[in-house]
N, CA, C and O atoms as a Tripos MOL2 file, in Angstrom:
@<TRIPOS>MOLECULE
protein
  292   291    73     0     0
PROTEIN
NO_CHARGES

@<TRIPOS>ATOM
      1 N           0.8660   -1.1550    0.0000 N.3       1 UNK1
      2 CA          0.0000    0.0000    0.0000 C.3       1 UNK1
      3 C           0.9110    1.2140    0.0000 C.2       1 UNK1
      4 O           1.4700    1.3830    1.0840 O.2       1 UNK1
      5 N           1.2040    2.1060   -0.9440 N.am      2 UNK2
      6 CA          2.0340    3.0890   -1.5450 C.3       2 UNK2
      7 C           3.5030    2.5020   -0.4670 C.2       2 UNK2
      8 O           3.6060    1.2770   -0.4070 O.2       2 UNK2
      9 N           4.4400    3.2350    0.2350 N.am      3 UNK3
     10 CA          5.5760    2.7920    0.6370 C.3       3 UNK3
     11 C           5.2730    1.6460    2.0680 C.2       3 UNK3
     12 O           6.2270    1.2550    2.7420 O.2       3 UNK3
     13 N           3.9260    1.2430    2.3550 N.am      4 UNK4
     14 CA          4.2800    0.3240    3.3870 C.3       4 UNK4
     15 C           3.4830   -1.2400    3.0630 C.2       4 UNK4
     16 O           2.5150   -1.7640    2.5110 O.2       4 UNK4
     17 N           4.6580   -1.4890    3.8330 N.am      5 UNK5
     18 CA          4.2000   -3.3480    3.6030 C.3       5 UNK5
     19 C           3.7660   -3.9850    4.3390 C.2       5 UNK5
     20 O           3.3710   -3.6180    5.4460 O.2       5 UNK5
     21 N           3.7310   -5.3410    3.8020 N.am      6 UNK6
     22 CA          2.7640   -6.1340    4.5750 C.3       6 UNK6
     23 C           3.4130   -6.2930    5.9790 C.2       6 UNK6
     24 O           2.7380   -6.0380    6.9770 O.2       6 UNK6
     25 N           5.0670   -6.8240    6.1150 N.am      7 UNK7
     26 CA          5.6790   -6.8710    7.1250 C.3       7 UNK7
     27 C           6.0100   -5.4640    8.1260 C.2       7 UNK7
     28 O           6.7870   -5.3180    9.0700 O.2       7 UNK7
     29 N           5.0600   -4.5390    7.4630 N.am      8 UNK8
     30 CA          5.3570   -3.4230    8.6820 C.3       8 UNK8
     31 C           4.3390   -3.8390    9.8410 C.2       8 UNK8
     32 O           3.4070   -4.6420    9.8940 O.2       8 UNK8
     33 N           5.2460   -2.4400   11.2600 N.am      9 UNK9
     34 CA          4.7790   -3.6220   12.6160 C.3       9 UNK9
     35 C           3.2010   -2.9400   12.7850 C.2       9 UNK9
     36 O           2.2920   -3.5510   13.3450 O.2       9 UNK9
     37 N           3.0410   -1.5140   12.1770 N.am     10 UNK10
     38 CA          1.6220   -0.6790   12.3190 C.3      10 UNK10
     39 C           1.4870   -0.4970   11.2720 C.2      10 UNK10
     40 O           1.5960    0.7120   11.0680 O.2      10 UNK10
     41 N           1.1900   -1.3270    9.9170 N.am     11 UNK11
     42 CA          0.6240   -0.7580    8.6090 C.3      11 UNK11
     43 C          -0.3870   -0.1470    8.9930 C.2      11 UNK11
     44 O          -0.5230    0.9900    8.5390 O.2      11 UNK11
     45 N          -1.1340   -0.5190    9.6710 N.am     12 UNK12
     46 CA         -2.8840    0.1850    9.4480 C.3      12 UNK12
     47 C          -2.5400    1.4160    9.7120 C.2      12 UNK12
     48 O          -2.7330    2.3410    8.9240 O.2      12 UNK12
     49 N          -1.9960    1.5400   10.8530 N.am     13 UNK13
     50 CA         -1.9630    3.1210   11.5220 C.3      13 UNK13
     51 C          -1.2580    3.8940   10.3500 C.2      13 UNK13
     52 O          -1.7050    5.0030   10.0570 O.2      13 UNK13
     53 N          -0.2320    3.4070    9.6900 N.am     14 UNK14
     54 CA          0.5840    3.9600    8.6150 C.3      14 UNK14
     55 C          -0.4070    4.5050    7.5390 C.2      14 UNK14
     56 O          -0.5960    5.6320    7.0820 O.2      14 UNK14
     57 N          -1.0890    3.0280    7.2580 N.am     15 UNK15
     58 CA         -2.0610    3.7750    6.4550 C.3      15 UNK15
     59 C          -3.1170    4.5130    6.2590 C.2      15 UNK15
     60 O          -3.6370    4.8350    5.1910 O.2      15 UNK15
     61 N          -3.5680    4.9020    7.8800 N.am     16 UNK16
     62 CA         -4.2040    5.9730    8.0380 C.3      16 UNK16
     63 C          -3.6570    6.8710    7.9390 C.2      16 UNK16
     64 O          -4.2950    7.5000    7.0950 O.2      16 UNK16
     65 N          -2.3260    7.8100    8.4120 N.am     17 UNK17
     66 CA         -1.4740    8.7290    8.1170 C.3      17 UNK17
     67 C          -1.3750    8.6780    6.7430 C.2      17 UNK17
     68 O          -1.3280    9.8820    6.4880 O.2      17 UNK17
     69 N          -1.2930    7.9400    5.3770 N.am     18 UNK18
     70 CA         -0.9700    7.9710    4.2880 C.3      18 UNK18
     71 C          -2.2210    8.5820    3.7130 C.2      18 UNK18
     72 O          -2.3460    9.6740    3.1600 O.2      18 UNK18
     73 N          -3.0130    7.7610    3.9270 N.am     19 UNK19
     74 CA         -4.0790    8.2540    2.4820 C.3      19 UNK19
     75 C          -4.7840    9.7420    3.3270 C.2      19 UNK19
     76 O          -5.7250   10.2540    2.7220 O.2      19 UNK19
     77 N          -4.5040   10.1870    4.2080 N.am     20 UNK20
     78 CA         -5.2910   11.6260    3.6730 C.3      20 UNK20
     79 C          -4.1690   12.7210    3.5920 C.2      20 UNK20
     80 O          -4.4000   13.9290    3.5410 O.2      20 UNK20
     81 N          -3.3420   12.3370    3.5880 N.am     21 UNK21
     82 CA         -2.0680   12.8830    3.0460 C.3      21 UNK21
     83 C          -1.9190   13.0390    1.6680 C.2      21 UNK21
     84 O          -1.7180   14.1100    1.0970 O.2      21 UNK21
     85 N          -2.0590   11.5430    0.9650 N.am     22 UNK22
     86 CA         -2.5670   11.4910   -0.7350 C.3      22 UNK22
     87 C          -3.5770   12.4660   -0.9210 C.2      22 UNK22
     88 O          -3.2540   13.5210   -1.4660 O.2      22 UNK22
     89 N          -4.8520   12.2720   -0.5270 N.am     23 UNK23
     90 CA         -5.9080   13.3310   -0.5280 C.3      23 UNK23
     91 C          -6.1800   14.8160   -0.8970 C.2      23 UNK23
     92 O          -6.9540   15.5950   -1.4530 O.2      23 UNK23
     93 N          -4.8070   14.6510   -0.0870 N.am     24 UNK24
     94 CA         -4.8060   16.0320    0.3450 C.3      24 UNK24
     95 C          -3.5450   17.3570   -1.1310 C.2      24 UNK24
     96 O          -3.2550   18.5110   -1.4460 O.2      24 UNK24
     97 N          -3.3380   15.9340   -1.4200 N.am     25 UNK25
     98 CA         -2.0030   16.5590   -2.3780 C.3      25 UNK25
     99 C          -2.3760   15.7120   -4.0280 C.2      25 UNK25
    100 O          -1.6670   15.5970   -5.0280 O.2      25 UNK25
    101 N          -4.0230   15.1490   -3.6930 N.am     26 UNK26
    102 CA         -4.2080   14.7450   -4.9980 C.3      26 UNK26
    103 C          -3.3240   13.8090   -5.9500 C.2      26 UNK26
    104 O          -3.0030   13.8420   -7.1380 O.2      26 UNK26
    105 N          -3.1000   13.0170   -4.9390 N.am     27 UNK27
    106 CA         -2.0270   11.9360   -5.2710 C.3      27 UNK27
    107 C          -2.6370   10.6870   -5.5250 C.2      27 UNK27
    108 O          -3.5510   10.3620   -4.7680 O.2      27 UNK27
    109 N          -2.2560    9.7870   -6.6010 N.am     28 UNK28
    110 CA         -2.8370    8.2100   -6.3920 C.3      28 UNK28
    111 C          -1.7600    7.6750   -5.3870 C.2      28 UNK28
    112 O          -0.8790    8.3960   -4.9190 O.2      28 UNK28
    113 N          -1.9540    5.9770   -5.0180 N.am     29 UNK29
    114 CA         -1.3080    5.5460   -4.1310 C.3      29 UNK29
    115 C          -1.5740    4.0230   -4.8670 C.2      29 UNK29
    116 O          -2.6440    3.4210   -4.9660 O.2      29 UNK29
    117 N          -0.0060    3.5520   -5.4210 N.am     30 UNK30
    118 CA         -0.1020    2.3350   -6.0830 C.3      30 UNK30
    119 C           0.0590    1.1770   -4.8040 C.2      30 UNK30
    120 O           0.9010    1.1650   -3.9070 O.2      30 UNK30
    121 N          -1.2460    0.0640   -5.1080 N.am     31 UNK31
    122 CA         -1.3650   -0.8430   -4.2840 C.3      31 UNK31
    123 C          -0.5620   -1.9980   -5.0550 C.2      31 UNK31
    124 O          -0.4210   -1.6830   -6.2370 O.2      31 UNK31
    125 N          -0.0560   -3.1080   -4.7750 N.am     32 UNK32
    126 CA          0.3340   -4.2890   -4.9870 C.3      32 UNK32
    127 C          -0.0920   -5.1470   -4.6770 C.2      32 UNK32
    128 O           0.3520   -5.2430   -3.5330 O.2      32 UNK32
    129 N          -0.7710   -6.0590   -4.8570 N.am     33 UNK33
    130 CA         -1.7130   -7.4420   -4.8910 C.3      33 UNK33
    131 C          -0.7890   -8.0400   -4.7990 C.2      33 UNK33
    132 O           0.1720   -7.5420   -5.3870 O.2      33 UNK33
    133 N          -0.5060   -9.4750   -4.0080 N.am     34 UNK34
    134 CA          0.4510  -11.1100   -4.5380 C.3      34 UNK34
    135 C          -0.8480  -11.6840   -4.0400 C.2      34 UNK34
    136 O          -1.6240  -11.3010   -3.1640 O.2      34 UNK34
    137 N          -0.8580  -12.9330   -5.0280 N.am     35 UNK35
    138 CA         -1.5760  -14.3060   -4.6050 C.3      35 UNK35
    139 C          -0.4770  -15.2070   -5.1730 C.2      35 UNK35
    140 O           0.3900  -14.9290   -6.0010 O.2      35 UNK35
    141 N          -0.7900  -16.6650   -4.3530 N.am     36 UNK36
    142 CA         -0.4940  -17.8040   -4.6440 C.3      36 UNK36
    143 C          -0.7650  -17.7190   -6.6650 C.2      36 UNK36
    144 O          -1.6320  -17.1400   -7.3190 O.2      36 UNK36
    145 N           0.3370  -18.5200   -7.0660 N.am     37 UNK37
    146 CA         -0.1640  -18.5170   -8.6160 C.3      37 UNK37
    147 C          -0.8520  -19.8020   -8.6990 C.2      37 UNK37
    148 O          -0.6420  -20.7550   -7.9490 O.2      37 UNK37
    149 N          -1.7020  -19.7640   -9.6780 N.am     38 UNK38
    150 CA         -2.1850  -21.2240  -10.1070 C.3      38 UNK38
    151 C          -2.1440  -21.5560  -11.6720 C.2      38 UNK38
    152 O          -2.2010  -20.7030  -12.5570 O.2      38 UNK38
    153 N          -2.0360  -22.9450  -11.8690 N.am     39 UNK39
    154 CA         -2.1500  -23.4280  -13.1400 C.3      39 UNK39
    155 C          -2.4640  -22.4560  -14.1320 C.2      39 UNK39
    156 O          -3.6200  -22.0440  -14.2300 O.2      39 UNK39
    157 N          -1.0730  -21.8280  -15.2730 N.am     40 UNK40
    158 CA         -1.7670  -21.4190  -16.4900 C.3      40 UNK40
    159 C          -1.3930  -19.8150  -16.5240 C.2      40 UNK40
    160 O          -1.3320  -19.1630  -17.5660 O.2      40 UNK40
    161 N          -1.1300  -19.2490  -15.0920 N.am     41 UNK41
    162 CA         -0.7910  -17.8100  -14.7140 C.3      41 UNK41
    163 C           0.5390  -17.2380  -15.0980 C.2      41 UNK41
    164 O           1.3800  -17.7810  -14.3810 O.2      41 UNK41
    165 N           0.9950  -16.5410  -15.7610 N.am     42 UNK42
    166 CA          2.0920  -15.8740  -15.9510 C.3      42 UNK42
    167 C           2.7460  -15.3620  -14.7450 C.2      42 UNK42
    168 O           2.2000  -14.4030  -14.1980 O.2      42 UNK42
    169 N           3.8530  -15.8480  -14.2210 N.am     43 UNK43
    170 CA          3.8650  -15.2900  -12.7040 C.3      43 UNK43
    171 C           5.8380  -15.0670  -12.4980 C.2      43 UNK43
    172 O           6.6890  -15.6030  -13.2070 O.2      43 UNK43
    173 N           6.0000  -14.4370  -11.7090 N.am     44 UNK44
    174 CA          7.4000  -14.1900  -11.3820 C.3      44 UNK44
    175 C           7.7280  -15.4750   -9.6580 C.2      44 UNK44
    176 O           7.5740  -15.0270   -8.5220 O.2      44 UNK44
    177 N           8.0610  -16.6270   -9.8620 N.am     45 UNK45
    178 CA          8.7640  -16.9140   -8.6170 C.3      45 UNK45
    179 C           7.1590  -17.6710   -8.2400 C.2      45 UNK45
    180 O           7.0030  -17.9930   -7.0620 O.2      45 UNK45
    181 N           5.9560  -17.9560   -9.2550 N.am     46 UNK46
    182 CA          4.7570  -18.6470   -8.3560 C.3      46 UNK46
    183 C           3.9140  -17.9620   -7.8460 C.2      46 UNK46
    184 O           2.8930  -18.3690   -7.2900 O.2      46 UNK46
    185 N           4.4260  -16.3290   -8.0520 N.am     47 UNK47
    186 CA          3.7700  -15.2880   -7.3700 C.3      47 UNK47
    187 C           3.1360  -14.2570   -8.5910 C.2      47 UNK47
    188 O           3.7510  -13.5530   -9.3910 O.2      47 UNK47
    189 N           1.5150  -14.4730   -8.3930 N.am     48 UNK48
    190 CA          0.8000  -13.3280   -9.2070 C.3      48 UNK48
    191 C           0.9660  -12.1480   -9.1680 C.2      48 UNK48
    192 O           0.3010  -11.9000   -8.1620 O.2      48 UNK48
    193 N           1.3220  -11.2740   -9.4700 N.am     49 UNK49
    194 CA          1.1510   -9.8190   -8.7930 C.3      49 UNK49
    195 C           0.6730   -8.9380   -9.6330 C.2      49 UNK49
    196 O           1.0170   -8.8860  -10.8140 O.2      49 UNK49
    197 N          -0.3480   -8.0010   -8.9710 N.am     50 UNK50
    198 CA         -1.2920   -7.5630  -10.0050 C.3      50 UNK50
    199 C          -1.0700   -5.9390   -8.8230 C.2      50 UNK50
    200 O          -1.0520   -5.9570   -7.5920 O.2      50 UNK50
    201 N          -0.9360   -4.7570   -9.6970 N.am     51 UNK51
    202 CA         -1.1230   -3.1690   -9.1930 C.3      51 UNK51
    203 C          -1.9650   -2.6860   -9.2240 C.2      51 UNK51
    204 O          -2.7000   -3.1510  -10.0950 O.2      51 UNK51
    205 N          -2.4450   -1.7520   -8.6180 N.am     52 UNK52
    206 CA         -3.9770   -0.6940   -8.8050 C.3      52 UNK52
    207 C          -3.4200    0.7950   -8.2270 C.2      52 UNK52
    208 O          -2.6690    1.0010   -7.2740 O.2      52 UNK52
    209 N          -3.9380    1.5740   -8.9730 N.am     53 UNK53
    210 CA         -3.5660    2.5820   -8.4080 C.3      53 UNK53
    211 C          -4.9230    3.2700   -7.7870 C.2      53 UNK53
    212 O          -6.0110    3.3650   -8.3550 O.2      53 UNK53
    213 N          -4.5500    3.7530   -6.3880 N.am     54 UNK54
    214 CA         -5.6420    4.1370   -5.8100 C.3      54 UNK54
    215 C          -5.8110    5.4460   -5.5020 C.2      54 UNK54
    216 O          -4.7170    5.9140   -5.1880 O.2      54 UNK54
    217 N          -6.9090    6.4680   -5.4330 N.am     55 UNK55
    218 CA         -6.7490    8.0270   -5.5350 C.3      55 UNK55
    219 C          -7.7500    8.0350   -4.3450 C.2      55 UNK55
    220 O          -8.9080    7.7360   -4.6360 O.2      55 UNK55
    221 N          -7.5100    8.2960   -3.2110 N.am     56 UNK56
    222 CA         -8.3000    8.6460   -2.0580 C.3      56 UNK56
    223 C          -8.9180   10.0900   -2.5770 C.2      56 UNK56
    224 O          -8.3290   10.8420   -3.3540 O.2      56 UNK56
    225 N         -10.2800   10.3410   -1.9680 N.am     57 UNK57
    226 CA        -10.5230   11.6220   -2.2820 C.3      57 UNK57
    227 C         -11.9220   11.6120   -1.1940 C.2      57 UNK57
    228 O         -12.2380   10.4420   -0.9810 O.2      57 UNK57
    229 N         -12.8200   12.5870   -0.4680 N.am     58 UNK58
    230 CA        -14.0350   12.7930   -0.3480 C.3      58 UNK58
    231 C         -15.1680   12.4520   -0.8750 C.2      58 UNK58
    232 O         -15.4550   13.1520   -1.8460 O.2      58 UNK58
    233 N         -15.8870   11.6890   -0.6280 N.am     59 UNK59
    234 CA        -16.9700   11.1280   -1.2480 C.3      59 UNK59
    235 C         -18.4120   10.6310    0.1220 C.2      59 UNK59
    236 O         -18.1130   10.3200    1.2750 O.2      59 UNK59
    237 N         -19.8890   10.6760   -0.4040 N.am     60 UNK60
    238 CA        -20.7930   11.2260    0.3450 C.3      60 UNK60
    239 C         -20.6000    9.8040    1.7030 C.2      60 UNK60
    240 O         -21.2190    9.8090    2.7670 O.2      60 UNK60
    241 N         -19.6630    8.7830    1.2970 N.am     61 UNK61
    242 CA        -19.8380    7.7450    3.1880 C.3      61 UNK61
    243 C         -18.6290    8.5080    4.1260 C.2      61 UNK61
    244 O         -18.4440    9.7210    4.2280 O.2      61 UNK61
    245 N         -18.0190    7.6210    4.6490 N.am     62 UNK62
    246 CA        -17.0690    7.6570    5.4570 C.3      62 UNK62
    247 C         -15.9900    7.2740    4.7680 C.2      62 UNK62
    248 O         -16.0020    6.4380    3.8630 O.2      62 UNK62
    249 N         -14.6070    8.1350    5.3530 N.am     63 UNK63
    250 CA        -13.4190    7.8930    4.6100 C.3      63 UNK63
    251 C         -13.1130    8.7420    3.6370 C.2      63 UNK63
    252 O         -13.7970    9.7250    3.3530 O.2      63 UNK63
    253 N         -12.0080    8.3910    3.0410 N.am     64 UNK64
    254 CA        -11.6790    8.5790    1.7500 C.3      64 UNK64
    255 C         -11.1660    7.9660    0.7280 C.2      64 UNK64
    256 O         -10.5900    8.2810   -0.3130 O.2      64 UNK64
    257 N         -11.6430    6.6260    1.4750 N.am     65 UNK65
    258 CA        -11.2950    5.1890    0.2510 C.3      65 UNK65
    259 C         -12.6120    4.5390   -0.4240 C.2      65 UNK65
    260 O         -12.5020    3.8380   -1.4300 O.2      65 UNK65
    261 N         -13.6520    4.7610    0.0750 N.am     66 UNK66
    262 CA        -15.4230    4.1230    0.2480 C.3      66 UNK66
    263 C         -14.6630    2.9150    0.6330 C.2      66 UNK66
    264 O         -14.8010    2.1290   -0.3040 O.2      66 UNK66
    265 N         -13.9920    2.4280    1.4730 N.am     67 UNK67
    266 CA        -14.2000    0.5090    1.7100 C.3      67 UNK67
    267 C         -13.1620    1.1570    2.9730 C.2      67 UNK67
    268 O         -12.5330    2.1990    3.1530 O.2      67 UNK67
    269 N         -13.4630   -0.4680    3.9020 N.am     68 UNK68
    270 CA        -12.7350   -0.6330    5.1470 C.3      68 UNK68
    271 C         -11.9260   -1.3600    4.8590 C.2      68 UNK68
    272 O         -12.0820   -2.1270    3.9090 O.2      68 UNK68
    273 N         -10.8850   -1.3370    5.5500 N.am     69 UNK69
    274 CA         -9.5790   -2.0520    5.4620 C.3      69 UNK69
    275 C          -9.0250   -2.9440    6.7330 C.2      69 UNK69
    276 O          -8.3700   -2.3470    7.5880 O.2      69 UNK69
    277 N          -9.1980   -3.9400    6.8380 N.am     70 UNK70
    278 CA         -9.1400   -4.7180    7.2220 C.3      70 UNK70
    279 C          -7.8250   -5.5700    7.3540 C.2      70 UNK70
    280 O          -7.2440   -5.9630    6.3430 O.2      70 UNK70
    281 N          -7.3380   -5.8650    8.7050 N.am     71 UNK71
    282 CA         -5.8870   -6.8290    8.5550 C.3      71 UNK71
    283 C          -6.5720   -8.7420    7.9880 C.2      71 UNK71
    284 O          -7.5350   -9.4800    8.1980 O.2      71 UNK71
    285 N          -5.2720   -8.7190    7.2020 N.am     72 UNK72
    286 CA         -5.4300   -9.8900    6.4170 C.3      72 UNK72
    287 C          -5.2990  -11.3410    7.4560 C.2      72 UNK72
    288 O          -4.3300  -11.0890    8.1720 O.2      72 UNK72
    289 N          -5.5670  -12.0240    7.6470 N.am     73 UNK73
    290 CA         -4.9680  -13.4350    8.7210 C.3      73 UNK73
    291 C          -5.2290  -14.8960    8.2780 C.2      73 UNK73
    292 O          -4.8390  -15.8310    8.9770 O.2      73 UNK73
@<TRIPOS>BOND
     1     1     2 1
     2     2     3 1
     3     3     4 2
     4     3     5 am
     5     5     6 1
     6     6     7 1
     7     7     8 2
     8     7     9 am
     9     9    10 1
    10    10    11 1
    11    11    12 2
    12    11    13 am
    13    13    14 1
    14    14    15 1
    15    15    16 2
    16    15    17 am
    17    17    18 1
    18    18    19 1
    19    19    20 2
    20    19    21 am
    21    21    22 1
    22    22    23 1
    23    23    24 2
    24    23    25 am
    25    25    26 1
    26    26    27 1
    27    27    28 2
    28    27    29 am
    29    29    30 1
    30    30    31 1
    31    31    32 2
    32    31    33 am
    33    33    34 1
    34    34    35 1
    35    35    36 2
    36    35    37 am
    37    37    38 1
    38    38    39 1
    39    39    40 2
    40    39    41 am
    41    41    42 1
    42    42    43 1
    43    43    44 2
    44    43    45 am
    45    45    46 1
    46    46    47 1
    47    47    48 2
    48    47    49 am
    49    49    50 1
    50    50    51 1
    51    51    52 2
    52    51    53 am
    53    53    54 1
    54    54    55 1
    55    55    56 2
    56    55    57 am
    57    57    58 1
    58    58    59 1
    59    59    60 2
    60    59    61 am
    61    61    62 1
    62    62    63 1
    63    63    64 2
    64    63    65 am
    65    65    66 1
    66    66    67 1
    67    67    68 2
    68    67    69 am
    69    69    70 1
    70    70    71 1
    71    71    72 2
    72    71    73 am
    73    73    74 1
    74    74    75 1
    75    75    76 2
    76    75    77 am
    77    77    78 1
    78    78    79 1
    79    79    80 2
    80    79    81 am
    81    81    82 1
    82    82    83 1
    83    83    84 2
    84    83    85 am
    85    85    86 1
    86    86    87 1
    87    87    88 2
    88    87    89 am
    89    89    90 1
    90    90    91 1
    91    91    92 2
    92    91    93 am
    93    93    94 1
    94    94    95 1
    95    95    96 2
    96    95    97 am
    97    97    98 1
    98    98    99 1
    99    99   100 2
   100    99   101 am
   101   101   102 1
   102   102   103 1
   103   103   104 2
   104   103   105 am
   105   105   106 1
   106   106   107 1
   107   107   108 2
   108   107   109 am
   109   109   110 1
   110   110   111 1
   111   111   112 2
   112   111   113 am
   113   113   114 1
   114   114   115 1
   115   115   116 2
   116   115   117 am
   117   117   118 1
   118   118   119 1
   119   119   120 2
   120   119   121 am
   121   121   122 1
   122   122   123 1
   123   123   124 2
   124   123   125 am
   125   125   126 1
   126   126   127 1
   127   127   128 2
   128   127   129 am
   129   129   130 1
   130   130   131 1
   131   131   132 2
   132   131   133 am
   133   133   134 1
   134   134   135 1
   135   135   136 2
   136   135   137 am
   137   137   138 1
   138   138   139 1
   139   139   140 2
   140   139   141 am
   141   141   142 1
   142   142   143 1
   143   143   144 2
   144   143   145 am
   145   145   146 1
   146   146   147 1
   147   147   148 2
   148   147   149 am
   149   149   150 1
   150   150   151 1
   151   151   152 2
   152   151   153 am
   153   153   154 1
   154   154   155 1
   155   155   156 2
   156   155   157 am
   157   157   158 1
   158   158   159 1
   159   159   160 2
   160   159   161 am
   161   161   162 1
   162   162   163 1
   163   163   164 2
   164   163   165 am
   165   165   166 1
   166   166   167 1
   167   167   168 2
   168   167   169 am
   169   169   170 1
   170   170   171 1
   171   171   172 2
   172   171   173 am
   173   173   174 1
   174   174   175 1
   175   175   176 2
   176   175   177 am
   177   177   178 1
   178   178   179 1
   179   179   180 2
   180   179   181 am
   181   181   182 1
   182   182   183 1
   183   183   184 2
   184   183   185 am
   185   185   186 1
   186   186   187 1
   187   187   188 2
   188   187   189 am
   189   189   190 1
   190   190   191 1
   191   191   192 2
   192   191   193 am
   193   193   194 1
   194   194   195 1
   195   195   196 2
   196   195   197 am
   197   197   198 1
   198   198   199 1
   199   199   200 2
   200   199   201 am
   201   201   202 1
   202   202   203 1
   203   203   204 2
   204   203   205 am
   205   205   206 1
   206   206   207 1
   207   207   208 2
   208   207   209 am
   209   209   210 1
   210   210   211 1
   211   211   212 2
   212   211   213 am
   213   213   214 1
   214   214   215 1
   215   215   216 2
   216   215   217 am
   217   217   218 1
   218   218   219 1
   219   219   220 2
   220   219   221 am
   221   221   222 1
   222   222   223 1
   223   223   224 2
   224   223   225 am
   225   225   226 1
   226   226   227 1
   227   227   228 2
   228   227   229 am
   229   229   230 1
   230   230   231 1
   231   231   232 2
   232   231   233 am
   233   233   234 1
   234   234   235 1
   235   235   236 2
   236   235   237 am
   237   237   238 1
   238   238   239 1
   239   239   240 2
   240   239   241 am
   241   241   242 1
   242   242   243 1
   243   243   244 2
   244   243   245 am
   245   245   246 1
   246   246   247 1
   247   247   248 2
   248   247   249 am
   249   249   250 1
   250   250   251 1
   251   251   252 2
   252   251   253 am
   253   253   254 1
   254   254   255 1
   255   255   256 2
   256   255   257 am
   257   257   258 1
   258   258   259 1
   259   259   260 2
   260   259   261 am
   261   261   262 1
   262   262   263 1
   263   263   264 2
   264   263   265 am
   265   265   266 1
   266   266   267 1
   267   267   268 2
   268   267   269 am
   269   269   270 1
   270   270   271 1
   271   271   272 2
   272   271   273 am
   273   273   274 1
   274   274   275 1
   275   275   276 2
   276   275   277 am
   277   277   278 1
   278   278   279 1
   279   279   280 2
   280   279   281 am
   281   281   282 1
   282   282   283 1
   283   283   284 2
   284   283   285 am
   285   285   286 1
   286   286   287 1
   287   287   288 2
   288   287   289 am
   289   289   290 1
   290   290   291 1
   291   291   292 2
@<TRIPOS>SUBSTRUCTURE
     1 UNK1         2 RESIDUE 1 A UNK
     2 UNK2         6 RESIDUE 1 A UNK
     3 UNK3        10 RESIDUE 1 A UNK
     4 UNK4        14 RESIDUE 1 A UNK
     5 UNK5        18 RESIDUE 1 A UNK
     6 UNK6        22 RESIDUE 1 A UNK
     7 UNK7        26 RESIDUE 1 A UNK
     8 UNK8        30 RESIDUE 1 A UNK
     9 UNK9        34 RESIDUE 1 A UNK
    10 UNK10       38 RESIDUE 1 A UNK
    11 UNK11       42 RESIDUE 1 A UNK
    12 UNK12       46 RESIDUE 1 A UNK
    13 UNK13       50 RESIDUE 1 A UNK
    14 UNK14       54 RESIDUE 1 A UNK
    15 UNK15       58 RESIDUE 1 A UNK
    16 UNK16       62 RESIDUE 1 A UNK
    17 UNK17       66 RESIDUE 1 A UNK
    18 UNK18       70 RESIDUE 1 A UNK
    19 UNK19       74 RESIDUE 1 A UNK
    20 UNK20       78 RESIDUE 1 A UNK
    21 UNK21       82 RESIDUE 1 A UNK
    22 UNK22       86 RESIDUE 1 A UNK
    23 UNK23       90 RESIDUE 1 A UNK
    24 UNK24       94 RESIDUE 1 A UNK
    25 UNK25       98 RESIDUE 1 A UNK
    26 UNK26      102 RESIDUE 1 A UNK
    27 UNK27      106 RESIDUE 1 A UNK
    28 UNK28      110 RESIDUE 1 A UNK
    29 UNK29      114 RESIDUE 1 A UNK
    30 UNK30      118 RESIDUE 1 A UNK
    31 UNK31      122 RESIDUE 1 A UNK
    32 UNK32      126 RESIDUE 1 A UNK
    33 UNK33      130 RESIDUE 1 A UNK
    34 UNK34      134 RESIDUE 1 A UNK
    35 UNK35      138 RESIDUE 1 A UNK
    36 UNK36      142 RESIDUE 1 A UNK
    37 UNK37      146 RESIDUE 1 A UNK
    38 UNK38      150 RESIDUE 1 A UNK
    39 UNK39      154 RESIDUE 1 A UNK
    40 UNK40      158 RESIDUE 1 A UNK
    41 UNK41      162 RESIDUE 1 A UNK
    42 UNK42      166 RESIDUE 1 A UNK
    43 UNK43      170 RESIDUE 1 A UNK
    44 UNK44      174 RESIDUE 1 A UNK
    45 UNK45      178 RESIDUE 1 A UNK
    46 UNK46      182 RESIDUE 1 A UNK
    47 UNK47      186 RESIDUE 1 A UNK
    48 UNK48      190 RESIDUE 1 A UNK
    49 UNK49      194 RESIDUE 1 A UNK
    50 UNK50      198 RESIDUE 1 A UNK
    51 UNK51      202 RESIDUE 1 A UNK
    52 UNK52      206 RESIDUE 1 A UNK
    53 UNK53      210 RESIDUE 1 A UNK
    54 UNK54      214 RESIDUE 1 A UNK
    55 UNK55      218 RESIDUE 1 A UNK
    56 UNK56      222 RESIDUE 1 A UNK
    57 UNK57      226 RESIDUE 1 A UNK
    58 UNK58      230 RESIDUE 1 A UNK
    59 UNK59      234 RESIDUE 1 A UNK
    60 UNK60      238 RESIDUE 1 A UNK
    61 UNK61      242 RESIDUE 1 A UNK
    62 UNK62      246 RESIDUE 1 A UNK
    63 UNK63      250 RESIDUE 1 A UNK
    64 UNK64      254 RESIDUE 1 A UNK
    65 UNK65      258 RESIDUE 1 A UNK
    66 UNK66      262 RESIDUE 1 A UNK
    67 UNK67      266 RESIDUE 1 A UNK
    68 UNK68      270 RESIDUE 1 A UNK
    69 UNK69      274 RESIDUE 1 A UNK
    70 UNK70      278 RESIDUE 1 A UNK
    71 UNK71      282 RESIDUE 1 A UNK
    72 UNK72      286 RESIDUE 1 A UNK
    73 UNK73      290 RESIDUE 1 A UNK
């Protein structure tokens, strides 16, 4: 999620400090996907990896992503 990873020890908190920072300076914030690869996938090392770039901004819910973010387990 733009400079922090999965192995950081407070991503979430990080990434609350990040995206209204983006927001705020009209910035996207490139995400990185890995999954397990499966049968047939073009992959580096077994590993899928797919980018999105994400543009936080104001919009009529809560946030500035519309979705909750959630730790992975």
């Amino acid at each position: 999620f733009g400079p922090i990873t999965a192995t950081a020890a407070d991503a979430l908190a990080e990434i609350a400090q990040l995206v209204p920072q983006a927001a705020g300076q009209q910035a996207s914030i490139a995400i990185v996907v890995q999954r397990a690869a499966v049968a047939g996938d073009a992959t580096n090392n077994n590993v899928l990896q797919k980018t999105v770039q994400l543009r936080p901004r104001p919009w009529n819910g809560r946030g500035l992503l519309g979705c909750h973010i959630v730790p992975y387990t």
